[in-house]
C-alpha positions in Angstrom: 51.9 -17.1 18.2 49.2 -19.6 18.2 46.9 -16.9 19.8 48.0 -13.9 17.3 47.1 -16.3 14.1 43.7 -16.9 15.4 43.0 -13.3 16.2 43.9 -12.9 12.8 42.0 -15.0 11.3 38.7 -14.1 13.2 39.0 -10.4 12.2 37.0 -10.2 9.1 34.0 -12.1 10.8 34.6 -9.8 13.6 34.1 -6.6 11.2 31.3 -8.8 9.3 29.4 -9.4 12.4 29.7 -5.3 13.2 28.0 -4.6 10.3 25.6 -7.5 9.4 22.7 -7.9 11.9 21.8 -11.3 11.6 18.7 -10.6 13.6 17.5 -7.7 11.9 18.4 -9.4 8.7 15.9 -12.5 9.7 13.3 -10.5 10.9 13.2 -8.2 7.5 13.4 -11.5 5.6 9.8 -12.6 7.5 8.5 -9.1 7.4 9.3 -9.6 2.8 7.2 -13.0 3.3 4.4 -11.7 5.7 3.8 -8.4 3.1 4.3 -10.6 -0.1 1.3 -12.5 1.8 -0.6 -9.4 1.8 -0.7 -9.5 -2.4 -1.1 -12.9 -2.3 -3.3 -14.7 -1.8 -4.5 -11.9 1.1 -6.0 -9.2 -0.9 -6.8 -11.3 -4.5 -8.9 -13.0 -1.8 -10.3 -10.1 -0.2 -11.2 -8.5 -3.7 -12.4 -11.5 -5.5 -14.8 -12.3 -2.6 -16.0 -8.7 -3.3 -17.2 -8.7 -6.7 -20.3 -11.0 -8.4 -19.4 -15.0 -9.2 -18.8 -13.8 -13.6 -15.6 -12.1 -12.4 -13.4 -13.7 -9.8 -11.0 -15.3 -11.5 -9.9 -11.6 -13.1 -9.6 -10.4 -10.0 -7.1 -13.1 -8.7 -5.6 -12.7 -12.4 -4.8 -9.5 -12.1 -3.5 -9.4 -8.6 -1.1 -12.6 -9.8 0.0 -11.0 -12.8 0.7 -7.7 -11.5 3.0 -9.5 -9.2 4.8 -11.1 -11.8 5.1 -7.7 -13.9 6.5 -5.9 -11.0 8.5 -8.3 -9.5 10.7 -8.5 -13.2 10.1 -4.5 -13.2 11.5 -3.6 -10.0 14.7 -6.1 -10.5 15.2 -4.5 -14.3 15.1 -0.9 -13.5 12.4 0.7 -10.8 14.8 -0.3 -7.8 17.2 2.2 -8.7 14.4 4.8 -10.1 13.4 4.5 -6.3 16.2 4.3 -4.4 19.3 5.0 -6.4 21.4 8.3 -6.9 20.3 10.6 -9.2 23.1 12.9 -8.8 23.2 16.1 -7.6 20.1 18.4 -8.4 18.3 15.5 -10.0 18.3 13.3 -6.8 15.8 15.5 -4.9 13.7 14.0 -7.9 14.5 10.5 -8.9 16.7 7.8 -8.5 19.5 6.6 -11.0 21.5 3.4 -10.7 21.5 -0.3 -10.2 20.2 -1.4 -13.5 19.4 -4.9 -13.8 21.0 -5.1 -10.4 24.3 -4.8 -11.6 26.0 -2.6 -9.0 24.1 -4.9 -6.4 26.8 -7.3 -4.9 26.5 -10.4 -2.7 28.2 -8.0 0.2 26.4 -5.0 -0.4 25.0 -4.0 2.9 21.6 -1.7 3.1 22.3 -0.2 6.9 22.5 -3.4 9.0 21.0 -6.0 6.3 22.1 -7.1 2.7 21.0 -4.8 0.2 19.4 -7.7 -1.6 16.7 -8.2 1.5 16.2 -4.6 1.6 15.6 -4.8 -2.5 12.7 -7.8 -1.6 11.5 -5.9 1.1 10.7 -2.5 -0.8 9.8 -4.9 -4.2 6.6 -6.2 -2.3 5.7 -2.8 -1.5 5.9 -2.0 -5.2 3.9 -5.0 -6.1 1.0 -4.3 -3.1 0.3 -0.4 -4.5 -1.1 -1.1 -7.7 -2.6 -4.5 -6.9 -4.8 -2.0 -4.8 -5.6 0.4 -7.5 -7.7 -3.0 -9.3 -10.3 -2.2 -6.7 -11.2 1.1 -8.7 -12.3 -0.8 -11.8 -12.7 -4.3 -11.3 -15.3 -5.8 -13.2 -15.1 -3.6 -16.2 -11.3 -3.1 -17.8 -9.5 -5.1 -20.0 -6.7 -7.3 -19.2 -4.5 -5.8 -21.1 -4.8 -2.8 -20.2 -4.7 -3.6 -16.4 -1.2 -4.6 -17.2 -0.2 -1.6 -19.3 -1.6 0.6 -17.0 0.0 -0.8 -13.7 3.5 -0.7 -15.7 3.1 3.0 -16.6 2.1 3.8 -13.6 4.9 2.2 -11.5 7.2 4.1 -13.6 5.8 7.3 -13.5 3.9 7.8 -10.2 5.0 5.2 -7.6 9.0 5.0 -8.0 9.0 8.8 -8.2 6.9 9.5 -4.8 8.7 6.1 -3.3 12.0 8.2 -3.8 10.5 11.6 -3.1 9.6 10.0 1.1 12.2 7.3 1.4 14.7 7.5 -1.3 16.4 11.0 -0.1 14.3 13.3 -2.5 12.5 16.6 -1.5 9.9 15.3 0.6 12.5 13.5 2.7 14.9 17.0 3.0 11.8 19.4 4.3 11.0 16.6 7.1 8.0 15.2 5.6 7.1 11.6 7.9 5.7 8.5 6.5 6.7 5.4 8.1 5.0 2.8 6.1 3.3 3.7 3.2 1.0 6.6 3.7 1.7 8.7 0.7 3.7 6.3 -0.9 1.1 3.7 -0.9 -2.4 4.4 0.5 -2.9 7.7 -1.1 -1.2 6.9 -4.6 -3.4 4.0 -4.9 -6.4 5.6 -3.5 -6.0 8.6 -6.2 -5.1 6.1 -8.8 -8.1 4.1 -8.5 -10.5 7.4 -8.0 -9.1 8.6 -11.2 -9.8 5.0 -12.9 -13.4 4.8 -11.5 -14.7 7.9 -13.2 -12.7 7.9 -16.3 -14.2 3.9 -17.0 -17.3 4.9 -15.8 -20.0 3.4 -13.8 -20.7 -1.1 -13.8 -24.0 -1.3 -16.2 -26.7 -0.8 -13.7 -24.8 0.6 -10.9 -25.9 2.5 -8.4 -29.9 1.3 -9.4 -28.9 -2.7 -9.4 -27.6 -4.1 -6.1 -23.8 -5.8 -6.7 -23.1 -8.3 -3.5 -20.0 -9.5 -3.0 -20.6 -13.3 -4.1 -18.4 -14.9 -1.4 -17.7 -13.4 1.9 -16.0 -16.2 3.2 -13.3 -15.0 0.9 -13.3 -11.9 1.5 -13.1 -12.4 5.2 -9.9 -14.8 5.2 -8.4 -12.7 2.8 -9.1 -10.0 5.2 -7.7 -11.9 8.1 -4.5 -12.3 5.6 -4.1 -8.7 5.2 -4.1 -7.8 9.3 -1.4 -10.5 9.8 0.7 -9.4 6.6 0.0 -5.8 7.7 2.6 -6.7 11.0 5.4 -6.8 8.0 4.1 -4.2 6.5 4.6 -1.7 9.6 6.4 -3.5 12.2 8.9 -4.3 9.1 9.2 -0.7 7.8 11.6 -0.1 11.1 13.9 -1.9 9.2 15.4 -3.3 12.2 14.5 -5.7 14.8 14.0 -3.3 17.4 11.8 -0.9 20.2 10.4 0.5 17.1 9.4 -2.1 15.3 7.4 -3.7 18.8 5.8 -0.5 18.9 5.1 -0.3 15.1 3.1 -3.5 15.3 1.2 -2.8 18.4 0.0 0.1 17.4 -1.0 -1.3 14.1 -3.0 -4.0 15.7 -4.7 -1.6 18.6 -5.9 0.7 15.3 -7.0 -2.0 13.2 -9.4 -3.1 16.0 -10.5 0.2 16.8 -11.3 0.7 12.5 -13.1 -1.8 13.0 -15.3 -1.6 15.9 -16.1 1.8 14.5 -17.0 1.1 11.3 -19.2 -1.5 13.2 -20.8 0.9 15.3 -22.0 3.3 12.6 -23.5 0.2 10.9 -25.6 -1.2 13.8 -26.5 2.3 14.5 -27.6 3.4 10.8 -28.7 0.1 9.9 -30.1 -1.6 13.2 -27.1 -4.6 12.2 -23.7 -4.8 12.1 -22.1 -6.4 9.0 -19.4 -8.6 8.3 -18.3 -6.5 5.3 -18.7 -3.9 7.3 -16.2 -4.9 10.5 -13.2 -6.1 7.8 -13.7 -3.1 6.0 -13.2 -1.1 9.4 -10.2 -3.1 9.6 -8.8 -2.4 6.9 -9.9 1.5 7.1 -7.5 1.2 10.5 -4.7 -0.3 9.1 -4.5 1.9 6.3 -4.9 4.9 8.3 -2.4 4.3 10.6 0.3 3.2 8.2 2.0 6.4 7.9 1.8 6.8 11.8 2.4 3.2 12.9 6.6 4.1 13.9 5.6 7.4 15.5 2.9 7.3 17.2 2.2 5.3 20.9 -0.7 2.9 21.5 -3.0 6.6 22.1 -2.2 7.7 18.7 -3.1 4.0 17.5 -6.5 3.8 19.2 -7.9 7.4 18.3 -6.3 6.9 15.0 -8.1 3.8 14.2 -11.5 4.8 15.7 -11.4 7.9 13.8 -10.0 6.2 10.3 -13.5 3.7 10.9 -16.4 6.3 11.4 -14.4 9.3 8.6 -13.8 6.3 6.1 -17.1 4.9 7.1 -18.9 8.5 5.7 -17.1 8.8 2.8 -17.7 5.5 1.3 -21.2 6.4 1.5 -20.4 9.8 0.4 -18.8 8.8 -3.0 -20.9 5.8 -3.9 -24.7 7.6 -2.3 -24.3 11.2 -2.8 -21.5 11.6 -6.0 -22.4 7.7 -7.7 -18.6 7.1 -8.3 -18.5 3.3 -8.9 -15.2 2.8 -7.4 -15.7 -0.7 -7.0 -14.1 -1.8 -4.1 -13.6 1.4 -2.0 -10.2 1.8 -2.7 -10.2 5.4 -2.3 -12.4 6.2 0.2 -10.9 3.5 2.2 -7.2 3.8 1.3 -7.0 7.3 -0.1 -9.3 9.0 2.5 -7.3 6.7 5.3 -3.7 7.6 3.7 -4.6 11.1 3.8 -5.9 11.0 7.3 -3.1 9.3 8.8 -0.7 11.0 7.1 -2.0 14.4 8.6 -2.6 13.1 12.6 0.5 11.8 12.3 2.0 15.3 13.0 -0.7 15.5 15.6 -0.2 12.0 17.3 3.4 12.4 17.4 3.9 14.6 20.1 4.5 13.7 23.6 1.8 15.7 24.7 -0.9 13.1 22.9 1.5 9.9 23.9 3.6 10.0 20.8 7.3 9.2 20.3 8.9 12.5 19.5 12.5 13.3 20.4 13.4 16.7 21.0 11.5 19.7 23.1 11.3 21.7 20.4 8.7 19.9 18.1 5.6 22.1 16.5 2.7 20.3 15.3 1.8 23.0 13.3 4.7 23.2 11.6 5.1 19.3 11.0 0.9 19.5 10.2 2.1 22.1 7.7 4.8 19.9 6.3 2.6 16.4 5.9 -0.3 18.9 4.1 2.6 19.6 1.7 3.6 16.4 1.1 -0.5 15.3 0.6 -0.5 17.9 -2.0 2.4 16.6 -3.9 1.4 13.2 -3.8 -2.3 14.2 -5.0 -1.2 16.5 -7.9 1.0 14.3 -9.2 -0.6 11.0 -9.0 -3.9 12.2 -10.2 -2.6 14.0 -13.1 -0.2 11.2 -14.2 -3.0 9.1 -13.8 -5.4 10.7 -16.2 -2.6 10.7 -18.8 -1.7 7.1 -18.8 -5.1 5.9 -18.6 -5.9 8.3 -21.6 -2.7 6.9 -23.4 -3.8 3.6 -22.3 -7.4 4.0 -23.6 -5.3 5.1 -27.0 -3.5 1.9 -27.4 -5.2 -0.7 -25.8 -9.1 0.4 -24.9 -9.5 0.6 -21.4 -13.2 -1.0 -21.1 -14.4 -4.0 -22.8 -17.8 -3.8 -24.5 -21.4 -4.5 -22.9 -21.8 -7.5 -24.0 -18.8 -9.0 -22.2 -19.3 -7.0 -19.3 -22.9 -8.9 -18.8 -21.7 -12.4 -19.6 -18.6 -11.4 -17.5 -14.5 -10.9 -17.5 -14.0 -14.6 -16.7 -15.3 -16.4 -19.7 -14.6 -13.2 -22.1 -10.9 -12.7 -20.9 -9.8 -16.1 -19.5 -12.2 -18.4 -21.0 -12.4 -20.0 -17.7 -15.1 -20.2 -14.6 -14.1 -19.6 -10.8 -17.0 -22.6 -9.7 -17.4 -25.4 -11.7 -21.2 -25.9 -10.1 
């Protein structure tokens, strides 16, 4: 009897256990931190390091607030936008559901983790994608309008493509493959911040006056940041603690060495000198590129990915900023954009067995999956880049979207903040 009441009593930990993973539940918890780390301080470091000495502290400002704004946004109402029910029909569109959190309960279970870790998870990817787009206009738009624009935008563009790819939309239904972020992220922000760039218009005196980064030691440990943070990024997107999330962050470390490298190596040839803006840029270039790839893909698919993501995103920066004078400031689309689009497109190459990649099944067509990726590319280009335009122009309606010359000579600091970064 003693025996039968124990049983008893053990049985609802026993069908607990079976459906909680405690360690894939601890490692997506640490992946949340490590891609939260990404925002900040990773990339407010990396950018403010970028731009000249008058405007660091809007940098960090606007990466720190846009946290905040999401963060409250995501928990309110984009959560369910992304990844709630829409019903039948509308579904294959958007997500409805699980306002204010409301149908979210201390038991609801997400797979083989809480919902509520899941929620954090996907909220830091939410937060990261327009942090991004500040690149595209830093030193020139208004702090208002930074915010208004990045809350627009998360409604409109990123919870609609977020549920499109992971959310059980269309993309998801015609096969379309992005692991970590390729459309979702890289290319939404890299369109984004193109679209800002030439609708602000060009820094006074760019491309004629020479605009150095003021710090690169910033910008190098920020950098560092983001290829740590960029583990939870990928590894984390397996969603599990598992063969696929090893391979996820192997292959995303073997591509951002190779961006690197590259990037390097067209430098010292062009140049006679390899740069340290250069090599983190590389990096970066690699670990955007392989994003979409990075839980498809073997370690072959993550070394050619990365080498190519280096020299391709390497010509274009050049391309856009030399040949069409786009002052997108920080290279967020030719390095994110170009990269998300490139990755996005081998990864229907790279995938096959054939070049080392992880597919299952004998009857896989990279042509037809490189016809599916293109589709989603499109899709994610069209609709970004048009919603884009019309919130910035409804932006520039209510708010003004760049602040005068004047205050962009004595700089966004002591005009918007009334503060200096150095004290010297």
């Amino acid at each position: 009897m003693r025996f039968l009441v124990t049983i008893i009593c053990l049985f609802p930990f026993s069908v607990l256990a079976d459906e909680l993973d405690k360690g894939d539940t601890a490692w997506i918890i640490t992946s949340t931190a490590l891609v939260l780390f990404m925002t900040l301080p990773g990339l407010a470091l990396f950018y403010s390091g970028l731009v000249r000495v008058k405007n660091v502290l809007s940098v960090l400002m606007q990466c720190f607030a846009i946290a905040c704004m999401v963060s409250m946004m995501w928990m309110i109402g984009v959560y369910g936008l992304s990844f709630g029910d829409g019903g039948e029909g509308l579904n294959k569109i958007i997500g409805l559901g699980n306002f204010m959190m409301l149908d979210m309960k201390l038991e609801s279970m997400s797979g083989s983790i809480p919902e509520v870790v899941f929620f954090m998870f996907q909220m830091t990817f939410a937060i990261i994608t327009p942090a991004l787009i500040v690149g595209g206009f830093a030193e020139r738009m208004r702090f208002s309008s930074v915010l208004l624009f990045s809350a627009i935008w998360l409604v409109v563009v990123y919870a609609p493509v977020c549920h499109w790819v992971w959310g059980g939309g269309w993309l998801a239904d015609i096969g379309f493959m992005d692991f970590a972020g390729g459309a979702v992220v890289h290319i939404n922000a890299g369109i984004a911040a193109l679209v800002a760039a030439m609708m602000l218009g060009n820094r006074r005196g760019f491309p004629e006056t020479p605009m150095m980064p003021h710090n690169m030691t910033l910008t190098v440990t920020g950098a560092s940041m983001l290829w740590v943070g960029w583990f939870g990024f990928n590894a984390g997107s397996a969603l599990a603690a598992d063969n696929n999330a090893g391979m996820a962050m192997a292959v995303t470390h073997i591509s951002a060495a190779a961006g690197s490298l590259a990037w390097m190596a067209c430098e010292w040839i062009k140049y006679g000198k390899p740069s340290v803006l250069g090599i983190v840029t590389g990096m970066v270039a690699g670990l955007g590129t392989i994003t979409p790839a990075s839980g498809f893909v073997g370690p072959m698919g993550g070394l050619f990915i990365g080498l190519i993501a280096g020299v391709v995103c390497y010509i274009c920066t050049h391309y856009i900023k030399r040949v069409l004078k786009i002052d997108d400031s920080l290279d967020v689309f030719p390095v994110h954009g170009v990269g998300g689009i490139l990755g996005t497109l081998l990864t229907a190459v790279f995938y096959a067995k054939s070049f080392g990649g992880l597919q299952t099944g004998d009857d896989y067509s990279i042509i037809s999956q490189f016809g599916v990726q293109m589709v989603g590319v499109v899709a994610t280009i069209a609709w970004c880049g048009v919603s884009s335009f019309i919130i910035l122009k409804l932006v520039d309606k209510i708010t003004g979207l760049r602040v005068d010359e004047e205050q962009e000579t004595e700089g966004l600091d002591i005009v918007l903040h009334n503060e200096k970064g150095y004290n010297i």
